[in-house]
N, C-alpha and C positions, 0 to 999 in steps of 0.2 A: 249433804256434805256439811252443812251448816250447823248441823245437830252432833257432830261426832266430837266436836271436842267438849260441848256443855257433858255429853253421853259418858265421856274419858273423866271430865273432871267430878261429875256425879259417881262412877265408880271408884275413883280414888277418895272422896267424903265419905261414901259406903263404907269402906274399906276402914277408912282413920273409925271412923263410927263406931263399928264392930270389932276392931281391934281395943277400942275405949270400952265397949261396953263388956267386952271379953277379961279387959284390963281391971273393971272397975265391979262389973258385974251389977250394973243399974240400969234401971227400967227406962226405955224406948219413951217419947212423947207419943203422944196417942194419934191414932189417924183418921187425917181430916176427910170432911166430906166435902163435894164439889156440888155447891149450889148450882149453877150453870154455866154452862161454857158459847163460847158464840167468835163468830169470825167477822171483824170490821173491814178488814186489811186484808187481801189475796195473800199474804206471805205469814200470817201469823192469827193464834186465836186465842184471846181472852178468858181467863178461870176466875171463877170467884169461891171461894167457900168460907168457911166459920172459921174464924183464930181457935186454933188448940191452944192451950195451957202449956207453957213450959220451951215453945219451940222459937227459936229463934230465929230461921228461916224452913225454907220451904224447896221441892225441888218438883218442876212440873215437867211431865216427860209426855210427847207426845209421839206418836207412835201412826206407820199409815201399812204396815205388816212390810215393810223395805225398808223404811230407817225409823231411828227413834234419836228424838229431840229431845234432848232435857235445858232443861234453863230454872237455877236458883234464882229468888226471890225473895224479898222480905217478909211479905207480907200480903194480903189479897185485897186487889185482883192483883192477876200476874200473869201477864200475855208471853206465851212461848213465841218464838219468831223464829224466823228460814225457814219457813214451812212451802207447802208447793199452793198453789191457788187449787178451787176449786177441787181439792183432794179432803177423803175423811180421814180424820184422825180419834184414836183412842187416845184420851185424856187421863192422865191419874195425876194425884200429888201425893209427896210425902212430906213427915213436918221431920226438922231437923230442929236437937237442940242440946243441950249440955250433954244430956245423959244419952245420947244417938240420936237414930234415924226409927222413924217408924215405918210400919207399911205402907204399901201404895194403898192409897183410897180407894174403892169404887170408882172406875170408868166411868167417864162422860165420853160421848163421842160429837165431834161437830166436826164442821165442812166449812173450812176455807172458803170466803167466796170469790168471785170470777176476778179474774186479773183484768188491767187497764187496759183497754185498747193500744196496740204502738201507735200511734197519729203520723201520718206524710200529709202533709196540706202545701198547696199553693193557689197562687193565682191564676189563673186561665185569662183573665182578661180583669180590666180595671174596676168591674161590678160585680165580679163573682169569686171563689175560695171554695177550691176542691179539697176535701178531704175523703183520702184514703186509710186501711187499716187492715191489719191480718186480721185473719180468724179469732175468735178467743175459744179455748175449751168447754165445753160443754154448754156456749151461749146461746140464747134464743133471739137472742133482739139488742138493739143499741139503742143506746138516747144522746144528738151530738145536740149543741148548744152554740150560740155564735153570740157576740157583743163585741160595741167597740172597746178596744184594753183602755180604753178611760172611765169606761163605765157609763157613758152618756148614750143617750137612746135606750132603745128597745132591746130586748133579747129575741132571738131565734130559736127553736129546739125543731130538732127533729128526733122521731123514733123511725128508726128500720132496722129488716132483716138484713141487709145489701151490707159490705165492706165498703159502700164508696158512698159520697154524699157532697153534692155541689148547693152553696149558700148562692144567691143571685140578690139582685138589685141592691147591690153595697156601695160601698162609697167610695170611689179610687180613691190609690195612694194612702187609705184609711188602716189604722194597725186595729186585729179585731184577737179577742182571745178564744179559743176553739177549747170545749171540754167533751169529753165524751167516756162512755164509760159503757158496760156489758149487763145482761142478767141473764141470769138460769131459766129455768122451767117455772121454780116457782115466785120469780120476779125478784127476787133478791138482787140488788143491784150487786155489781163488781164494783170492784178499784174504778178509780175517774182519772184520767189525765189530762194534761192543759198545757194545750200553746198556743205562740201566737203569729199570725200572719197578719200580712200587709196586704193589701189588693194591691196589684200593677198600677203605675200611670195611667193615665189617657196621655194620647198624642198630643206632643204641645200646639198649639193653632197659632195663627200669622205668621205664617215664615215670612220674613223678609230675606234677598241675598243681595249686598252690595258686593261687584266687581272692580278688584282694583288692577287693573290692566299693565300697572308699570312692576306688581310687583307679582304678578300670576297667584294672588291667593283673593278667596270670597270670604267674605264676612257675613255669616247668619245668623238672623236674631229671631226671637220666638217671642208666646207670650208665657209666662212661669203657667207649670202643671203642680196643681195639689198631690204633695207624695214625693217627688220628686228628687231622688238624691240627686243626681248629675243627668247631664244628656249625652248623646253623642248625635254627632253631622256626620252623615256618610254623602260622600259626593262617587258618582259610579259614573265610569264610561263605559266603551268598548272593550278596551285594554286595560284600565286599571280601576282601582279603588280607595279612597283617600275619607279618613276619618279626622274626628277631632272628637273630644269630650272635658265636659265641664261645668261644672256647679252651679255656672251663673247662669244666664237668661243669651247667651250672644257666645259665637266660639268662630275662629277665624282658619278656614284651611289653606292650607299653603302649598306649595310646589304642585301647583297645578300644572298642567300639559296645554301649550295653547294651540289651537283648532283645534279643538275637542270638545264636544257637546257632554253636559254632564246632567244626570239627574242628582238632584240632592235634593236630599230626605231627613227627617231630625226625630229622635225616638227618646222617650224618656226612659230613668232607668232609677228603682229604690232595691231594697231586700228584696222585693216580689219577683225581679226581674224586669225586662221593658216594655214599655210600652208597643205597639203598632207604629208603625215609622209612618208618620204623616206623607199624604199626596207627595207624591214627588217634583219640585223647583226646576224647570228646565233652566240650565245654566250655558249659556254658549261662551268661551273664553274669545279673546283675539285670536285672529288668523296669526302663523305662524310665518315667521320672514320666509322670502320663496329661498329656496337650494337651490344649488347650481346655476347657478347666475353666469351667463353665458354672453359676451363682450367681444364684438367685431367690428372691425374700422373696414368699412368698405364702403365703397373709396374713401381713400385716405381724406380726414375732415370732416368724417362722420361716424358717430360712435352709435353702435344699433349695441343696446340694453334687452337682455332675452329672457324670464324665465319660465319657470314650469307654472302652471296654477295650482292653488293651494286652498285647502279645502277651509270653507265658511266665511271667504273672502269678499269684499263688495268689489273692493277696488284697490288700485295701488298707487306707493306714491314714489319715484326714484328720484335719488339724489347723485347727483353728481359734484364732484370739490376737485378744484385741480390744485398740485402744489402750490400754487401762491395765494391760497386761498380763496377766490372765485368762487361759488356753488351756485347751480342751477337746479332746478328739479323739476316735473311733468308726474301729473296725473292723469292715471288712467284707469278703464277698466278691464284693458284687455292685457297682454303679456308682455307687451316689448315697447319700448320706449327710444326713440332718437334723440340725438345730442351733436351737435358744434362741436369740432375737438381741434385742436391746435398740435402739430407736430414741439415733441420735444417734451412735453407736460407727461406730469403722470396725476390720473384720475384713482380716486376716489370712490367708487361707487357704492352705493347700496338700496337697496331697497325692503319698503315699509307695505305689509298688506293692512287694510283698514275693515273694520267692518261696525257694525253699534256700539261692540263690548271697548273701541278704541283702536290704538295702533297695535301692532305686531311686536313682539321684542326685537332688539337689534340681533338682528344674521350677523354673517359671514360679513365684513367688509372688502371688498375687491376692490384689488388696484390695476391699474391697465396703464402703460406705460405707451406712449403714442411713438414711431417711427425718431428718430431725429430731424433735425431739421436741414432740410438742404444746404450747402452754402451755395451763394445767392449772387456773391462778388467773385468768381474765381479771376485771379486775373496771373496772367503767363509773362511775370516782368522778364524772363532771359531766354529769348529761344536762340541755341547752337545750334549745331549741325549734329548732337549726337546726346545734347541735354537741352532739358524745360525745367525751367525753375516758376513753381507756381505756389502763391498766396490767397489766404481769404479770410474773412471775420472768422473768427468762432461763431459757431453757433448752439442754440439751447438744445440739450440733450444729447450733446456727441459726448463720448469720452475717447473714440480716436477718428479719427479719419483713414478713408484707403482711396487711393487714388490710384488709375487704373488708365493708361494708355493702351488704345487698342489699336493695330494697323489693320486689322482682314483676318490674318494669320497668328501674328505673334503680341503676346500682351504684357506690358512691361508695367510691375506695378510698387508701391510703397503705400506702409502703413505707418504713421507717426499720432501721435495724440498734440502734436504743435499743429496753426492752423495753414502749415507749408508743407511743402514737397518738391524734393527735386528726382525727376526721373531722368537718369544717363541711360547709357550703352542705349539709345533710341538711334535709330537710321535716320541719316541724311536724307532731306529733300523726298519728307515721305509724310503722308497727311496721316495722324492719330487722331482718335475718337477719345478724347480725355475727359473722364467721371472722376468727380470727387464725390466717395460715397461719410455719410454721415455711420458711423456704428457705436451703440451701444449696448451693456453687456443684457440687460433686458430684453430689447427689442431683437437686438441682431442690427443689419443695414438696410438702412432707406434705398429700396430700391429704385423709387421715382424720382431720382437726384437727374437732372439732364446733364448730355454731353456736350462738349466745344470742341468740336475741329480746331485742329493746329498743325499746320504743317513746319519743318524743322526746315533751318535753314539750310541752304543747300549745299550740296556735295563738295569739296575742293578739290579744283581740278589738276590733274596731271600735264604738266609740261613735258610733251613728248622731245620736242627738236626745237632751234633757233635756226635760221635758213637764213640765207643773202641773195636775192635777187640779180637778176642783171643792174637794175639800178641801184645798186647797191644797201636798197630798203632790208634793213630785219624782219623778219616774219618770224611769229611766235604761234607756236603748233600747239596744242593742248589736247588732256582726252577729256569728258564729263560725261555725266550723266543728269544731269539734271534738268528739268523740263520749265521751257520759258526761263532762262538766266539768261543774264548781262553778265558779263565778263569784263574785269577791268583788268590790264596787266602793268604792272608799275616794274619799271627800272630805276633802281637807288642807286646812285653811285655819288661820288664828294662834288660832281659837277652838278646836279640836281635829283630832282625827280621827273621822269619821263613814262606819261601815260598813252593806251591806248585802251579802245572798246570794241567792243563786238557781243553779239548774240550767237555766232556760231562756233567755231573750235579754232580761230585763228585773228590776229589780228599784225599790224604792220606798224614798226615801232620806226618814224623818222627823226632825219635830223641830232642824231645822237650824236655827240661830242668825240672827236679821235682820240683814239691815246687812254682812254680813259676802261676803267673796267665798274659794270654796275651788276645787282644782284638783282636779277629779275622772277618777281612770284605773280599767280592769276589769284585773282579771289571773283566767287561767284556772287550774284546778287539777286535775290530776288523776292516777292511781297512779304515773305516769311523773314528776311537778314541776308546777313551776308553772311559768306563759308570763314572757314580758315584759311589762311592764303598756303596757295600749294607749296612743295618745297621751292626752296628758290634755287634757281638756275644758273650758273656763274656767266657774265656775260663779258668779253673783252671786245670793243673795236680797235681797228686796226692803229697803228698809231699813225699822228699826224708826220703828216711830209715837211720835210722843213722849210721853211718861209723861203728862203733865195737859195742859190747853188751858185759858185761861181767854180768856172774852167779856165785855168791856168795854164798854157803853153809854157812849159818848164825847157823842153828840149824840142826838138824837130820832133820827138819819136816819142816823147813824153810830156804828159799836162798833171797837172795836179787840179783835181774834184775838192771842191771846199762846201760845207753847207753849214746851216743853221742847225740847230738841235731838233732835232720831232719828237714833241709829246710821246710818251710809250715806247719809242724806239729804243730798243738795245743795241741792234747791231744795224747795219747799213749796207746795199750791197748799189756801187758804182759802176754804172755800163755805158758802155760807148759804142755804138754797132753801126755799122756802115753795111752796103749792098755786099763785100766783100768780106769782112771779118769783124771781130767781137771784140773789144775791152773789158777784163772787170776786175773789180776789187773789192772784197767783203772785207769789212772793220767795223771797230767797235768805235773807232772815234769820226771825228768829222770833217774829214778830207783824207784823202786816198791819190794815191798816185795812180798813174795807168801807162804803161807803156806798151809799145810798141804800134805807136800809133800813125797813120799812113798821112805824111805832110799831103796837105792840100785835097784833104778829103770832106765831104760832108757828111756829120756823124750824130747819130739819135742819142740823144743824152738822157738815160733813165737812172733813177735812182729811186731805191728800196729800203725802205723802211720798215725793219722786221722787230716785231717784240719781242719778248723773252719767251713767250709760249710759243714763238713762230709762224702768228702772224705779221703778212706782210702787204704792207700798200704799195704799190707802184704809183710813183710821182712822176710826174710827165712833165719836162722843162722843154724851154725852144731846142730846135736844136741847133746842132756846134760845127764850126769848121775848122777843121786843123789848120794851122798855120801854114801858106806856103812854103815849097821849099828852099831851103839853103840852095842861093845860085854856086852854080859852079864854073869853074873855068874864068875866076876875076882875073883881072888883068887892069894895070896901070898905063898910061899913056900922054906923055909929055905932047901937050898943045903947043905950048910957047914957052917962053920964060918963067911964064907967072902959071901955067895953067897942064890943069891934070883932067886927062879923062879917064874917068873909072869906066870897067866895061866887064860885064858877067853873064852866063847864060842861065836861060830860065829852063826849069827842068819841068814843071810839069804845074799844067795851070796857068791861069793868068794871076798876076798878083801885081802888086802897089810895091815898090821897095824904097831903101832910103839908104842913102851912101852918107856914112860918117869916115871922116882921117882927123884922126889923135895924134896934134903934134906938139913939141914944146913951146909953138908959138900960137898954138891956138886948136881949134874945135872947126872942120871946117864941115858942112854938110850941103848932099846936095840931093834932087828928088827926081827922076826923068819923070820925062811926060808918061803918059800913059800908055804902054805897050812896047816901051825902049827898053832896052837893057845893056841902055849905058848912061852914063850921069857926068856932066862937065862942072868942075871946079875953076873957077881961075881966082885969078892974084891969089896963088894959093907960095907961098914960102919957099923958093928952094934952101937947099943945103940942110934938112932936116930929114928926120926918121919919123914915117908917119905910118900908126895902125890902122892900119883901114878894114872897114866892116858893112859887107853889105846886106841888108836886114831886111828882112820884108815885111810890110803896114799890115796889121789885122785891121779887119772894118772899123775895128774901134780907133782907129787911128796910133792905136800902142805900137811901136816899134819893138821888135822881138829880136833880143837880143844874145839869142843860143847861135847863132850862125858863127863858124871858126871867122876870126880876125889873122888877116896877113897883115907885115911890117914890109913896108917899103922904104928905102932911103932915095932921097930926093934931092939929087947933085943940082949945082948952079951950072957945072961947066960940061962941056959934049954938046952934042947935038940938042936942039931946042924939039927936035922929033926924035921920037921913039919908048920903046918900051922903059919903062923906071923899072930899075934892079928892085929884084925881089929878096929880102934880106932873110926873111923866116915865119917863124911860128912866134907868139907873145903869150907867155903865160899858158901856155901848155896847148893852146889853141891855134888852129893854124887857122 
């Protein structure tokens, strides 16, 4: 293909040529002959022959019966080129010059010789340089060559029939130039070509590996390999693979995995490629912090620290920090660790595995939040009968409290975050089991928080009745229920306070004041308090009877009742009762009349003192005799001159009387003995009108002076005997 356009551009020269000598009609320069021809170069072959006269250039065509090559020249020699290797060609020239082209000369023929070997070479190892090569056409033998590309030392040559050819005991890391080249049958060498390889490294020697534990990477240094462009650190476990590379002498790998055993290795690396990766570094990193770290308070005050074992570990170390800063820790080599723990704290923990390479990276840090803390003071400043009011410090680690009353049955409770509680709607005189529990949102509730019995105080009791005895004591009836009470019962009224006691359902209220009204309530009492006092009971006694009474004989048939006032009393009722009949008089005030009353009787004098609600006291006075009666049948009777004998019958009873005569000249009065019923006057006045009355003495020595009064007139002259005229009646009375 090479030949076709010199081949184009030689027939168009032809062409102008022969058009000129057509044109001009002048003679051709003469043609040359070819001294000899020869091939130095697989692609091209050299001509030589004699300068013709007249030509200015030349055209050499070479020819292999498949293509023809031409190539212009100036002058000889003059080597055609693109030619094929190891191929014959037929050689001619023509001379070219003003006046044309001449003939081709006489053929020469010659034979390209063998083409270069293609070269692949490398290194196999750091002392040896394999070269490989194709075939070459029509070759019998090779001759390869070896030196360093500086030129220093020795050469090497080989001849072989073989495509392949390994150099040994070279120099690592050393750059060497490789030549090589073909020949024929009859030793004519081919084309030579040249390149140049490097031997491999050698493995670098001393590894060192420093481990840096806090920061999971190793550091590996070497000693420098002649050759040597860069290295690379392979660190290899189980599961992974971690490199590094670098120019220098030292390369650091990093994100190492801890518990993990590593082998690391370090290979050198030029153009040749690398080295053999030295003996392999066992590297064991730190044990890894243990997982799952498992934290139990049992019993409360003891922290048991648990984990799993971890692989390449010696031993471990746990720490423990509580919030106020505290830390403790314990070594060991086995898995679980105990600790002192404090309700209300929250810990801290972690743990560190240790082994040569150092400590562990930090884990997981866990926190463990202890129970709350009991409270410690509960104290019940108010127990009722149906409420507990209870107090106590705060304590560390609550954020609320729950306070929880239990009786057997029913559980009465309150949650507050204050460190108080009051529990109501609780039953009277009934013992509770009361917990104040600690809770936080953490933890939940202290469940080991202890209980206080408290019993409530007791029931208040029901006033069923107030009762009055024969001896007129109050009796207060009550219902309860409450077990072991004292019972106090208080009567209030504007006269005092009046107490009584008892442990059973009744007690006896004396001595209370008459007339008076008090409000009686029970209140219970017992080690627990006192109840609420029961309702109160309205309580009146009777009213007081009044201090004296006085009985007034008004008429024979009529007395008037008079009395003092009695406390309480509204109305009053007045009686007079004899073997034979009754008197009486209910009033609002205080004295009553009574009539029809039997002269000369002895009569029970009661009187009633009734309140406004209707009670009534019966007062008991002495008792009363009615006044004797009016005598009847008086009669007057002239003694003498001067002298009068009164004379009257007695009707019924014995009595005391007393004779009075009302006259202008005087008052005259006279008394019989005892059991007479007649009375002598003398030097008593005649010639006067005298009222006479004869009266009968009550024991009190009173003269009673209801009895009708007669008028007598009392002549001087008649008979000094006989009856004295009876004149009338006086003032409407006879």
């Amino acid at each position: 293909m090479a030949g076709r356009p010199k081949k184009s551009l030689s027939l168009i020269g032809f062409s102008l040529i022969c058009l000129q000598m057509v044109a001009s009609a002048k003679t051709a320069p003469e043609i040359p002959t070819i001294d000899q021809a020869y091939s130095k170069i697989s692609n091209s072959i050299t001509v030589e022959w004699a300068t013709v006269p007249g030509a200015t250039s030349y055209l050499l065509t070479a020819e292999d019966g498949d293509t023809v090559i031409e190539t212009m020249v100036a002058n000889s020699p003059g080597t055609v080129t693109g030619l094929k290797a190891a191929t014959l060609y037929q050689i001619t020239v023509r001379s070219i010059g003003a006046t044309g082209r001449s003939q081709a000369s006489p053929p020469k023929h010659a034979k390209t010789v063998l083409a270069a070997p293609v070269l692949e070479v490398h290194s196999p190892s750091p002392d040896s340089i394999l070269v490989r090569w194709e075939a070459v056409y029509t070759a019998v033998g090779f001759s390869v060559s070896i030196m360093r590309a500086n030129g220093l030392g020795r050469i090497w040559k080989e001849n072989t029939t073989n495509t392949t050819l390994t150099f040994t005991s070279l120099d690592s890391g050393t750059l060497y130039t490789i030549k090589a080249y073909a020949w024929n049958a009859n030793g004519t060498p081919g084309d030579d070509s040249t390149c140049n390889q490097r031997t491999s490294p050698r493995a670098p020697a001393n590894i060192q590996v420093s481990f840096d534990s806090g920061a999971l990477e190793a550091s590996v240094s070497w000693a420098p390999t002649e050759g040597a462009f860069n290295y690379t650190v392979t660190a290899v476990s189980d599961s992974s693979e971690l490199s590094c590379s670098t120019t220098f002498s030292s390369c650091t790998i990093t994100s190492l995995q801890c518990g993990t055993e590593y082998l690391i290795s370090v290979s050198a690396c030029n153009d040749a490629g690398y080295s053999r990766s030295t003996p392999a570094v066992t590297l064991r990193t730190v044990a890894c912090a243990p997982g799952r770290v498992t934290i139990q308070e049992d019993p409360p005050g003891h922290l048991s620290v648990s984990w799993p074992n971890v692989d390449l570990s010696d031993y471990y170390v746990a720490f423990v920090k509580s919030d106020d800063g505290l830390e403790v820790h314990c070594n060991t080599s086995l898995t679980q660790c105990n600790f002192f723990s404090e309700c209300g704290f929250t810990y801290f923990i972690s743990v560190f595995a240790y082994n040569k390479a150092g400590q562990s990276p930090l884990g997981d840090v866990f926190n463990y939040t202890t129970a709350p803390c009991c409270p410690s003071d509960v104290n019940p400043v108010l127990v009722s009968s149906d409420r507990v009011e209870i107090v106590w410090s705060p304590v560390r680690g609550a954020e609320l409290y729950e306070t929880k009353a239990v009786d057997g049955l029913n559980t009465v409770e309150c949650n507050d975050t204050a460190p108080a509680c009051t529990l109501s709607a609780l039953e009277c005189d009934t013992k509770y089991n009361i917990t104040v529990y600690s809770f936080s949102e953490v933890r939940g509730s202290n469940t080991s928080c202890t209980s206080q019995l408290i019993t409530t105080a007791p029931c208040s009791p029901e006033i069923k009745n107030i009762s009055k005895d024969a001896f007129s004591t109050l009796n207060v009836h009550w219902r309860s229920s409450n077990d072991d009470a004292t019972y106090t019962v208080t009567a209030r009224g504007e006269k005092g306070l009046y107490r009584c006691r008892s442990t059973g359902e009744s007690c006896s209220l004396g001595d209370l004041p008459c007339g008076s009204v008090f409000s009686v309530t029970a209140v219970a009492k017992t080690q627990a308090g006192r109840s609420l006092p029961s309702y109160s009971v309205p309580l009146e006694t009777v009213p007081c009877c009044p201090a004296s009474l006085t009985v007034t004989q008004v008429t024979q048939s009529v007395v008037n009742m008079s009395w003092t006032v009695g406390t309480g009393a509204e109305t009053y009722m007045a009686v007079l009762e004899s073997h034979t009949r009754q008197s009486k008089c209910h009033t609002h005030q205080n004295h009553c009349l009574l009539g029809c009353i039997t002269c000369g009787v002895n009569y029970t004098v009661v009187l009633k003192a009734i309140s406004a609600t209707g009670l009534t006291a019966d007062c008991a006075y002495q008792s009363y005799s009615s006044s004797a009666c009016c005598p009847l049948g008086m009669k007057l009777y002239r003694l003498g001159p001067n002298g009068i004998r009164i004379y009257w019958q007695a009707t019924r009873g014995s009595a005391n009387y007393s004779t009075d005569l009302y006259g202008s000249k005087g008052i005259f009065t006279c008394a019989p003995s005892a059991g007479l019923s007649f009375c002598d006057i003398t030097e008593i006045p005649c010639g006067d009108v005298y009222t006479v009355m004869v009266s009968p003495v009550a024991e009190t020595g009173l003269k009673l002076t209801f009895c009708p009064k007669k008028i007598y007139s009392v002549t001087c002259s008649g008979s000094t005997l006989g009856m004295v005229i009876y004149r009338g009646k006086r003032n409407g009375e006879w």
